[in-house]
C-alpha positions in Angstrom: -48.3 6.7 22.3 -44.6 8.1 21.6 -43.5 5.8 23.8 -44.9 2.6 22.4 -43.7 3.9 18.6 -40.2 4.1 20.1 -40.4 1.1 21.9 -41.5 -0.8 18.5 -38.7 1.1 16.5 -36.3 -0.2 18.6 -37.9 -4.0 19.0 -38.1 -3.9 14.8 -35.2 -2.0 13.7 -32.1 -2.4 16.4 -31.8 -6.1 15.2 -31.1 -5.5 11.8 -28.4 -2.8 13.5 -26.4 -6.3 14.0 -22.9 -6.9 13.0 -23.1 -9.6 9.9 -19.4 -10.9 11.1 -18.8 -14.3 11.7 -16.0 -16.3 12.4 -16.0 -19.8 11.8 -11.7 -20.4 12.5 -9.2 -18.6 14.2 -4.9 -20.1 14.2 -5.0 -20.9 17.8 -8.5 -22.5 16.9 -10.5 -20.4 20.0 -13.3 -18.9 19.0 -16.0 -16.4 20.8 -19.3 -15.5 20.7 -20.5 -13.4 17.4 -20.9 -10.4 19.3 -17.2 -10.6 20.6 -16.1 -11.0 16.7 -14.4 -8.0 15.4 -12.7 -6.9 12.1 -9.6 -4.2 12.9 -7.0 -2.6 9.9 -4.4 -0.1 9.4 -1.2 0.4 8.3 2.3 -0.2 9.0 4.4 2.4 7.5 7.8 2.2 6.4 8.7 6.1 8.1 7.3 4.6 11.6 7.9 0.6 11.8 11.0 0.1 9.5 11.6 -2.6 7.4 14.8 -4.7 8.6 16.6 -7.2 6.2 16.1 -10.5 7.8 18.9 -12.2 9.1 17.2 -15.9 8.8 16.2 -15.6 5.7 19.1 -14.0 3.7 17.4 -11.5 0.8 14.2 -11.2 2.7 12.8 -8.0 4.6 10.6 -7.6 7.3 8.7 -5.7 9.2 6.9 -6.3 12.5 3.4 -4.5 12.9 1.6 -4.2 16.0 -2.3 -5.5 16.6 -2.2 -4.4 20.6 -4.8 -1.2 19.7 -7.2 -3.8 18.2 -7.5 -5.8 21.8 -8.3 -9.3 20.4 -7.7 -11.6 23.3 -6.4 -14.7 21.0 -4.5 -15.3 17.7 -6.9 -13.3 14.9 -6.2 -14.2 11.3 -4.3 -11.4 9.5 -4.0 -10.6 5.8 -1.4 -7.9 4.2 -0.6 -6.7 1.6 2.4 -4.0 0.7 2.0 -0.7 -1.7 4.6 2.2 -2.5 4.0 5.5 -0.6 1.9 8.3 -1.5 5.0 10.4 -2.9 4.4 11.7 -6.7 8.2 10.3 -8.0 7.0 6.7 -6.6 4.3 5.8 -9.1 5.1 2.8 -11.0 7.2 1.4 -8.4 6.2 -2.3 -7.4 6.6 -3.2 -3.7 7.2 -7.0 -3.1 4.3 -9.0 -2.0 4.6 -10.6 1.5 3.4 -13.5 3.6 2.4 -13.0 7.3 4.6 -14.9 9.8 5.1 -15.7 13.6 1.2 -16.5 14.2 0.6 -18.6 16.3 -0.7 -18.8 20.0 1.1 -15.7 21.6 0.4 -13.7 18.6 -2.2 -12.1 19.5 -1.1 -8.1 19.7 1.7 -8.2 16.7 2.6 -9.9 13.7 5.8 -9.9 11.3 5.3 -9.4 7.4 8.3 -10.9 5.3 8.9 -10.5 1.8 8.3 -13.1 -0.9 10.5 -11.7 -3.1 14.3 -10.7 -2.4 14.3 -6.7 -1.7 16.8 -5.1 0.9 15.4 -2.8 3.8 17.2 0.4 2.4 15.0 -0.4 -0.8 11.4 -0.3 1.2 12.2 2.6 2.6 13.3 4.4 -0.1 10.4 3.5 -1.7 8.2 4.0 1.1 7.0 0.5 1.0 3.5 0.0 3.3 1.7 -2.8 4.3 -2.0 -3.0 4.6 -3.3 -5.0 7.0 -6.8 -6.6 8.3 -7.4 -8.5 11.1 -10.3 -10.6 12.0 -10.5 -12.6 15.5 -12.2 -11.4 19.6 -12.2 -9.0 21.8 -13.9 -11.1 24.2 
């Protein structure tokens, strides 16, 4: 009889144990199936991946942040965002928003973040400039 209530348990709950991520797009336009989809975030730090003033684009910074711990296998789609660091003297300091470059079909274990606004790379890290990032694509 335990056997049978763990057996209907499992037949009646483990479904609703289901990931509710779908992914209808990706950049490189490959998709898997639903149970490959996967949602992976973190954060590049401005003490660990360094913001570098961007020589093509004179006033810009970037910052390249590697994906390769997430494991997609193709292009995911990535959104970022940049905050000042957790150090009390930095509150009320506005980091410049960015845009998320160099995606495209080989891009599938980093990408770069570049400033929309003109900053210098001595200014991030002085003011410990992060960027938050999520990315959505497949491990499989």
């Amino acid at each position: 009889m335990i056997a049978l209530r763990k057996f209907a348990f499992l037949l009646f709950i483990m479904p609703t144990l289901q990931s509710g991520l779908k992914i209808l797009d990706t950049p490189d336009g490959k998709t898997g199936p639903d149970e490959c989809a996967l949602t992976c975030s973190g954060v590049g730090r401005w003490n660990k991946h360094y913001w570098m003033d961007a020589i093509s684009y004179p006033g810009k910074v970037l910052m390249k942040i590697s994906l390769e711990g997430c494991g997609f296998v193709s292009t995911p789609v990535v959104t970022a965002v940049t905050a000042a660091g957790e150090d009390i003297k930095l509150h009320g300091v506005v980091c410049p928003a960015i845009f998320v470059g160099a995606m495209n079909t080989s891009s599938k274990d980093a990408f770069w973040g570049y400033s929309v606004e003109d900053a210098t790379a001595s200014w991030m890290n002085i003011n410990q400039c992060n960027v938050y990032w999520t990315a959505t694509g497949f491990n499989c």
